[in-house]
N, C-alpha and C positions, 0 to 999 in steps of 0.2 A: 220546235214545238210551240213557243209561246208565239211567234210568227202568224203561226199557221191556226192559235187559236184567235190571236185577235183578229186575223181579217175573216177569220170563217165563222166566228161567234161575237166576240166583244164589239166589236166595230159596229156592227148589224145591230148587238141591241142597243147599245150606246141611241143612234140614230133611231130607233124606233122610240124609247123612252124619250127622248126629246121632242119627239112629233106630240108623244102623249102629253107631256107636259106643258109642252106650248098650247095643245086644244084645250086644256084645261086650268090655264094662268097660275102653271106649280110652281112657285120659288125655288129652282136646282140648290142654292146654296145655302137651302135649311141641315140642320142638322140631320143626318142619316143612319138609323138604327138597323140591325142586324144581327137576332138571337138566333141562336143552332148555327153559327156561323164557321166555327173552327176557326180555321186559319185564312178564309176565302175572299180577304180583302179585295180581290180582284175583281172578281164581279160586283160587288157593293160598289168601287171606285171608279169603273165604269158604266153602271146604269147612274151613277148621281157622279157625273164627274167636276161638280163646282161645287160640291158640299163643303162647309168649313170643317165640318166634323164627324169625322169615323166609329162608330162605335159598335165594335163585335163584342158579343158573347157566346161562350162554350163552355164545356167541361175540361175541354184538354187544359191541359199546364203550360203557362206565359213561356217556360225554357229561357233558354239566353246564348246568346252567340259568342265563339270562343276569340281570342285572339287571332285576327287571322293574318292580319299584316305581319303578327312575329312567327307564323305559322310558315312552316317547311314548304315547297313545293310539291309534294306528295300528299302531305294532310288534305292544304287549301283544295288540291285536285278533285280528292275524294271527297272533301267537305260538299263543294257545290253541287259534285255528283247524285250526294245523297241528297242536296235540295231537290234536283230534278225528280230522282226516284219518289219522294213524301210528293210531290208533285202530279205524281202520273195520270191519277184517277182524275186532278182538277183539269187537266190538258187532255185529255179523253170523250171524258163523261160529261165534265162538267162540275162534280160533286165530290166530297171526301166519302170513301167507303171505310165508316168508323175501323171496323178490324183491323184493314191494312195499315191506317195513320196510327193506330194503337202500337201496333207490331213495328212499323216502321220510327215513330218518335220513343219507343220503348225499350227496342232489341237491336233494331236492324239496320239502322244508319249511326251516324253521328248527331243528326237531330233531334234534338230533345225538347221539342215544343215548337208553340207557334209561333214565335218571337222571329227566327229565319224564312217561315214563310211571310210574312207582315212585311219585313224589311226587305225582302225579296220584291216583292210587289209594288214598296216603295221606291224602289231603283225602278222596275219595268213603268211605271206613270213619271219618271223622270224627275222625283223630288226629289230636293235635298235635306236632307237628315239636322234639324238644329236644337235638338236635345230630344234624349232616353231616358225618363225612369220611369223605374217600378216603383208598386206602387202595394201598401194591405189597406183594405177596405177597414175602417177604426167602428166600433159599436155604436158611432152613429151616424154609420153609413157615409163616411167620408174617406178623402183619400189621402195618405200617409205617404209622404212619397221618400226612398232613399234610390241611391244611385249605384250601390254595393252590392251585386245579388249574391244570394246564400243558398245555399245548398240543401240546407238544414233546416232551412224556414222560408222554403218560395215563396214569391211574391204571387198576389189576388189577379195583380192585371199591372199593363203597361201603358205609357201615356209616352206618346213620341209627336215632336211639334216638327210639321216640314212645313217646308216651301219650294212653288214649282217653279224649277231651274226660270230665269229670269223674269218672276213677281213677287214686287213685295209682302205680298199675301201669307201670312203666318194662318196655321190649320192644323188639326189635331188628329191624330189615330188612337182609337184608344181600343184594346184588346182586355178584356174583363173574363175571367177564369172564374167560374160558378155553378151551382146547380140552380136552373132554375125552375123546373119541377116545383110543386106546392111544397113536398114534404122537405126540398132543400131549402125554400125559401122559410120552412117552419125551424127548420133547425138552424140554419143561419140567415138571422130577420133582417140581421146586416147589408146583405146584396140586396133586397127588394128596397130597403128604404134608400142605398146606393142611387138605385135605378129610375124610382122615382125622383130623383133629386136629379139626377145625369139627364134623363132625354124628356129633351122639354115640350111640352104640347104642340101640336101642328107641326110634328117632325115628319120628315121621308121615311118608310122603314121596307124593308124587305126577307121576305123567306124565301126560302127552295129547299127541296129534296131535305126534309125536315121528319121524314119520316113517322110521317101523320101524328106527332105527338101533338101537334095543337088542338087534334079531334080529340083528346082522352082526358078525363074529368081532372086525373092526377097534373093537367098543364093550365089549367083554368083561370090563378092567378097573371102568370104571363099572357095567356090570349087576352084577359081582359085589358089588363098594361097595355100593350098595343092597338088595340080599339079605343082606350081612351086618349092615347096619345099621337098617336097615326093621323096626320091630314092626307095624306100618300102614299098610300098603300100597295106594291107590289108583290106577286106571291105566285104561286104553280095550287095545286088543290091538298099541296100534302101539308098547306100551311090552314090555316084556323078559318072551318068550316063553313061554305058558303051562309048557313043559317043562323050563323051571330051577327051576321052584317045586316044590319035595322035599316029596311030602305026608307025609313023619315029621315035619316041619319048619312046613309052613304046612295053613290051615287054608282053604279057598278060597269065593269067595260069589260069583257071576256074576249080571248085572242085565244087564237090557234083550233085545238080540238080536243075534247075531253074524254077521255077511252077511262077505262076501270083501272086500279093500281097495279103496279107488275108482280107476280109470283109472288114477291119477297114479301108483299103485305095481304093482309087480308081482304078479299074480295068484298067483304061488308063496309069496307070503309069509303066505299062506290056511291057517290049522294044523287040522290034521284033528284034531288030540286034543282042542281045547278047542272046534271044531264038537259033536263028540261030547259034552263034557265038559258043554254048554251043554242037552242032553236030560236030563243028570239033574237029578232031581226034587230031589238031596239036594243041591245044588248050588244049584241054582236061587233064585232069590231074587227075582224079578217085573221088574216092567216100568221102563222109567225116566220120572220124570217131569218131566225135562228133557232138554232138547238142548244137546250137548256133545262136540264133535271133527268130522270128515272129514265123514260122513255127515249133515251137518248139517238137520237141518228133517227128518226121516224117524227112522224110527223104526226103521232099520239098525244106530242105534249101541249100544254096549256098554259097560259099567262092571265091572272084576273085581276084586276085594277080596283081599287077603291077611291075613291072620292070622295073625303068629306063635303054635303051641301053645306 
């Protein structure tokens, strides 16, 4: 499976994000942002595959990986198994289908969080592991870190430093467990002022299959975070609305092909400007040559680029 996605997906956008960024002199080893992210380190570490630093956020729960080297040959079996299965939708589709990562990090594996997909994905990019901990976000928005996880009192997020098997190059993953919704960032002021401190201006950041929450007024705080801090911007149209993007401001590149959202969403969230937007020629930028988001296996879906001037 994972084979069979990177040479039929990752590989392909790898190589197309680098063409993009070489036409447009993007520093690959800026820091790399990534909110509605789950557990999907993969794709983020392969469109920025020279970034010094990784930073997911979600709502799921950091989890934590059990013993496995004292673990039975029956456990470990099943253990990895269940990685694959929390897996499936990302080897497929492309995307986590919230339900089933709920059901399956909740009930129905042994996985209980995104901690085993991260470290998963850590091994498939061929890094080495040179410290893990977790981490509570402290009230003013900093990070506490112990190396003991509890049960009783999960940790906010995780901070894990690797290095690719023969470079000296020390680099960060960091997975950040939060609501970032207005009204969560009103209830805990802690992760906005985190985030502002954490990703630094003129960062790479990326969306997908985000499930149009960056269109809704209730996600307003975070679209803005992103437009202020974004020099690089990549996304599909279910990320933050073609009409917040100020063209004094950015520079725009649209790929592939823009169709309306699939069943699951509503048909008004179909924007007529970047329908439009997607006929100019000067705009335009070709076909894609891979598959990635909703539309998946068709050639419905989209990729738009920002540029800060």
């Amino acid at each position: 499976k994972m084979r069979k996605m990177r040479e039929g997906r990752l590989r392909k956008m790898m190589d197309w994000n680098r063409i993009n960024m070489q036409r447009n002199n993007i520093n690959g080893e800026r820091f790399a942002f990534y909110p509605f992210a789950g557990g999907d380190l993969i794709h983020l570490a392969w469109l920025y595959p020279d970034a010094d630093t990784y930073l997911l956020v979600a709502r799921e729960d950091v989890g934590f990986i059990p013993d496995l080297l004292s673990s039975d040959d029956k456990f470990l079996s099943r253990y990895l198994r269940d990685v694959d299965t929390v897996l499936r939708d990302i080897y497929k589709r492309s995307y986590f289908i919230t339900k089933n990562m709920q059901e399956d990090t909740r009930k129905k594996t042994l996985v209980n969080g995104m901690l085993p997909l991260v470290v998963w994905t850590i091994a498939q990019l061929d890094m080495e592991i040179l410290s893990l901990d977790y981490f509570f976000v402290n009230a003013s928005g900093q990070k506490d870190f112990f190396t003991e996880y509890n049960k009783k009192r999960p940790p906010h997020g995780v901070e894990i430093k690797v290095r690719k098997k023969g470079s000296m190059k020390e680099r960060k993953v960091i997975y950040l467990s939060c609501d970032i919704s207005d009204r969560g960032f009103k209830r805990s002021p802690r992760f906005l002022t985190f985030l502002d401190t954490a990703v630094p201006e003129g960062c790479n950041s990326f969306v997908k299959s985000a499930s149009y929450l960056l269109h809704y007024s209730s996600f307003e705080t975070i679209r803005k975070s992103l437009l202020s801090k974004s020099s690089y911007h990549v996304q599909d149209d279910t990320g933050i609305p073609y009409k917040y993007f100020d063209r004094g401001v950015w520079r725009m590149e649209l790929h592939g092909h823009y169709f309306k959202p699939i069943s699951a969403f509503s048909p008004n969230l179909m924007q007529g400007d970047l329908k439009e937007a997607y006929g100019d020629s000067s705009l335009y930028k070709g076909e894609l040559p891979f598959s990635l988001g909703y539309h998946w296996n068709t050639r419905k879906q989209n990729q738009i680029i920002a540029i800060r001037k």
